[in-house]
C-alpha positions in Angstrom: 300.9 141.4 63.0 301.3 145.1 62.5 299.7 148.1 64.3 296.7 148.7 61.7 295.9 145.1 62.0 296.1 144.6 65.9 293.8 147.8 66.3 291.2 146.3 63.9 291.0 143.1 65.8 290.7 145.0 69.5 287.8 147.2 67.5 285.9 143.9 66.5 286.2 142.7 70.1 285.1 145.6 71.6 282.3 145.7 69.2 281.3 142.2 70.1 281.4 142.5 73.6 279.3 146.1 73.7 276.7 143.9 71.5 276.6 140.8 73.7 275.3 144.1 76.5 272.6 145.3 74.4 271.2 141.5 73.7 267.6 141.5 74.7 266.8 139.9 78.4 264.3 137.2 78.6 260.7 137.6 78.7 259.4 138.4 81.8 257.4 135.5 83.7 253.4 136.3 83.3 251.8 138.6 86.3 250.5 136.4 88.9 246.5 137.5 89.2 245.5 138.1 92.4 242.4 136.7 92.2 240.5 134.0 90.4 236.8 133.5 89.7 234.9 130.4 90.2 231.3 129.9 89.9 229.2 127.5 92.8 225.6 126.2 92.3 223.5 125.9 95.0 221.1 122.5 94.7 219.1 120.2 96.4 219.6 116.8 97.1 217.3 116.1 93.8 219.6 118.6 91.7 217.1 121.0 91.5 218.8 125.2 91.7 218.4 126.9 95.0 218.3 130.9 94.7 219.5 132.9 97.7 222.8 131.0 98.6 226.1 132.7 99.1 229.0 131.1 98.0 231.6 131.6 100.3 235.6 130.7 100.5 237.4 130.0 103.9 240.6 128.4 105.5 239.0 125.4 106.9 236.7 122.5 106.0 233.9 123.9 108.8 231.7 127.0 107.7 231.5 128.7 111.4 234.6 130.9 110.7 234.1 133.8 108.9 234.7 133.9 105.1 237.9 134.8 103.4 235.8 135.7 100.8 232.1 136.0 99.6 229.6 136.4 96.5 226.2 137.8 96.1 223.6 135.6 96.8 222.8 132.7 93.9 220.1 133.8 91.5 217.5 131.3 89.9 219.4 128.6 88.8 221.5 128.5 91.6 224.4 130.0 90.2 227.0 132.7 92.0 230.6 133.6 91.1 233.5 134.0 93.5 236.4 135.6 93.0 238.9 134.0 95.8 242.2 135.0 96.5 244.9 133.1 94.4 248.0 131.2 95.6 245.6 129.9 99.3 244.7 126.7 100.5 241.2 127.4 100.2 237.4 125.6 101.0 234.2 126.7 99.0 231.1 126.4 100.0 227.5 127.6 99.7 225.6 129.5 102.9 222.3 129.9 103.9 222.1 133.4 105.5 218.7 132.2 107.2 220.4 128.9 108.5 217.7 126.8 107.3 220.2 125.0 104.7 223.4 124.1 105.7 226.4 122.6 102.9 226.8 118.7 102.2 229.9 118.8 100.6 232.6 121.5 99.7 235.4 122.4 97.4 239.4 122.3 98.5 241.3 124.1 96.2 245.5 123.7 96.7 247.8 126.8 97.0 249.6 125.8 93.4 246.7 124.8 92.1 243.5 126.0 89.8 240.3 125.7 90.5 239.2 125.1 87.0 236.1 126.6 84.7 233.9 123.9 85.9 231.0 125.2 87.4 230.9 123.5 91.4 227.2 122.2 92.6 227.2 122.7 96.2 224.2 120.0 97.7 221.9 122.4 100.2 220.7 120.0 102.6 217.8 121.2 105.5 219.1 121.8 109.0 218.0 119.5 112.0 217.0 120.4 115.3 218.7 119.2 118.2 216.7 118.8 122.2 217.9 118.1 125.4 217.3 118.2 128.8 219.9 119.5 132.1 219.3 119.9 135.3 220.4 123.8 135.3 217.0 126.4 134.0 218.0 129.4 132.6 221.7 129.2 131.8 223.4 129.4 128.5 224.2 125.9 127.3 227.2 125.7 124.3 227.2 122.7 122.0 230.3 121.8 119.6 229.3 119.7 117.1 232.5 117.2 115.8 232.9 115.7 112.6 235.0 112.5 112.2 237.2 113.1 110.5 237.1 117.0 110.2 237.1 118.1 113.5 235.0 121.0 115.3 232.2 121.7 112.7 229.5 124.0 114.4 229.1 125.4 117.3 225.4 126.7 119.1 224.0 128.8 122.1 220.5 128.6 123.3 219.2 129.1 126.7 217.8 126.4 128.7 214.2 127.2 130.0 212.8 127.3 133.5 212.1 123.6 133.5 215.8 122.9 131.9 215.0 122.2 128.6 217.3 123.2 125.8 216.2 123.4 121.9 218.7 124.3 118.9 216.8 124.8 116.1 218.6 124.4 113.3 222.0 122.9 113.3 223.7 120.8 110.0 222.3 117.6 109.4 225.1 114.4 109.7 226.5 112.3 112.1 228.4 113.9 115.0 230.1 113.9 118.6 229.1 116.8 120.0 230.3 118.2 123.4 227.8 120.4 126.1 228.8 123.1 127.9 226.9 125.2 130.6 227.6 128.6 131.6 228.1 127.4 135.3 231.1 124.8 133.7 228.7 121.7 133.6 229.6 119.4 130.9 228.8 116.3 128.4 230.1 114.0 126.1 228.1 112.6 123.5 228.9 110.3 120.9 227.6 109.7 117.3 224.5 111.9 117.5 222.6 110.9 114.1 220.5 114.6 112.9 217.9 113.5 110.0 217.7 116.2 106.9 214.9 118.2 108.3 214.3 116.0 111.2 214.1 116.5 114.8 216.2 114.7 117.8 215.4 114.9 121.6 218.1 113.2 123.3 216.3 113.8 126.6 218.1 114.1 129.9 221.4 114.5 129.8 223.8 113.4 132.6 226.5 116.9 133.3 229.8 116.6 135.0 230.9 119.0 137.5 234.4 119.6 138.6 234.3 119.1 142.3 235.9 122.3 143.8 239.3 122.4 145.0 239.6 122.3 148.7 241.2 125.7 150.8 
């Protein structure tokens, strides 16, 4: 191979490799949106729209914490988007800002996944009230309401009156343990509490324990 010949071939090589730099990358990966939209109806147990309902997103099943994320209030045929965060394990919901309605059911979306253009009916069901008796008048007395399977659900303050009685007036309608609290450190245990849709329950008198105090 002579000189002229050996100098072509090194040209072409360099030419080929300063080509393979230029090449073109591969696309870049679409943006990841930050949020997505979802649109919740609020109905009644008949399917009929409820107006006035906030859809709401947060981090667990129960609706007591507050809201990763909220909507403007359903108009007339029940309907309100949402725009949640994307890439969360998230619940949706509808609210009732005058706790008269509480949710039936919810929405779970997945961190990888999408919620979908479906729109999500959200059953409004009326609130129950909930009576008992202690023998403590005028002290704060705490309930935590339990779901079965979900855990601690809703929690309630009311003040007992000067004959001891107690009233929450309006709490979610189901099936529930629910634990009593006084202020003084009295407590209950109560076990599969059944609250009507609407109704009202007066468990009566309700037995407290008290943690004798530790002797000096």
């Amino acid at each position: 191979m002579n000189r002229d010949n050996a100098r072509v071939i090194a040209a072409m090589l360099f030419m080929a490799g300063a080509l393979g730099c230029f090449k073109s990358a591969p696309p870049a990966p679409p943006p990841v949106p930050e949020s997505v939209s979802v649109t919740l109806r609020a109905v009644d147990l008949d399917g009929h729209p409820i107006a006035g309902m906030i859809p709401i997103a947060t981090l667990k099943p129960n609706a007591f914490d507050e809201p990763l994320a909220r909507g403007a209030p359903s108009a007339d045929d029940g309907a309100s988007v949402l725009a949640i965060p994307a890439g969360r394990h998230l619940y949706l919901r509808m609210w009732d800002p005058a706790l008269k309605k509480f949710a039936n059911n919810f929405f779970e979306v997945q961190p990888d996944g999408h919620p979908g253009a479906e729109t999500m009916d959200i059953a409004m069901v009326p609130g129950a009230s909930l009576e008992m008796d202690i023998d403590t008048p005028g002290t704060a007395v705490d309930i935590m309401m339990l779901h079965s399977r979900e855990g601690p659900w809703w929690p309630a303050r009311e003040i007992s009156d000067a004959t001891g009685h107690v009233r929450f007036g309006a709490v979610p309608a189901g099936i529930y343990s629910i634990r009593v609290k006084t202020q003084d450190g009295a407590s209950a245990e109560l076990a599969e509490v059944r609250l009507p849709p609407g109704g009202a329950v007066n468990l009566g008198r309700i037995p407290l324990n008290r943690t004798a105090p530790a002797i000096q």
